[in-house]
C-alpha positions in Angstrom: 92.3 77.0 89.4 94.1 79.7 88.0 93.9 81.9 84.5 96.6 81.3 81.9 96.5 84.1 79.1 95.1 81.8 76.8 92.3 80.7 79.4 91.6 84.5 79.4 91.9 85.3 75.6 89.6 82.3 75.2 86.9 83.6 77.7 87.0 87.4 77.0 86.1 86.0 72.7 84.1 83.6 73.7 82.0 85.9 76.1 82.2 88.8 73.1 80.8 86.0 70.6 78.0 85.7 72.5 76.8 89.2 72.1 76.4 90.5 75.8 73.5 92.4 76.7 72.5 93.5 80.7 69.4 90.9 80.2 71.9 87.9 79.0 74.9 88.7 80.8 74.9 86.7 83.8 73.9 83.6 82.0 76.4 84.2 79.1 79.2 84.4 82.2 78.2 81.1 84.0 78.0 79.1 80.6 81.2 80.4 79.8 82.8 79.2 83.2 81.0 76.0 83.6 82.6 75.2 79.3 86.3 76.3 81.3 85.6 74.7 84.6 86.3 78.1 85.9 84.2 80.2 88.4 81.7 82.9 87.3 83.2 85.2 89.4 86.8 84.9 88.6 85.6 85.0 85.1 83.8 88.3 85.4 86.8 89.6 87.0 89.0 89.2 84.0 86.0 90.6 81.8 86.2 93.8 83.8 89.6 94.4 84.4 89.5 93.4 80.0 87.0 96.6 79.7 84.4 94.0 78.0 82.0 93.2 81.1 78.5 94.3 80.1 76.9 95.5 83.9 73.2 94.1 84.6 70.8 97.5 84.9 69.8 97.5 88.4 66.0 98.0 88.3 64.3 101.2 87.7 62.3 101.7 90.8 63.0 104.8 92.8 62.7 104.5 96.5 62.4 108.5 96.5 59.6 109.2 98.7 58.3 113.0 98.4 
């Protein structure tokens, strides 16, 4: 199903509402899509091209061997 600007207007406040954080974003993402029977991906495509998608931190191991 495709976006109509309202669709994404909708999703980028509703996702902002929800107070993204690297921990909660995923979650906050698939909620969001499953409310707009959308995907999480396409959804998190229009979040970043908005300039509002909070990244999850990849985890803080090194694999640096010395």
């Amino acid at each position: 199903m495709s976006w109509t600007e309202d669709q994404k207007k909708q999703a980028i406040e509703a996702y902002k509402a929800g107070n993204p954080t690297p921990e909660n974003s995923t979650e906050l993402i698939k909620e969001i899509a499953d409310d707009m029977e959308q995907s999480p991906n396409g959804l998190r495509m229009i979040l970043v091209q908005a300039g509002v998608y909070v990244k999850k931190d990849v985890a803080a191991t090194s694999t640096d061997k010395k």
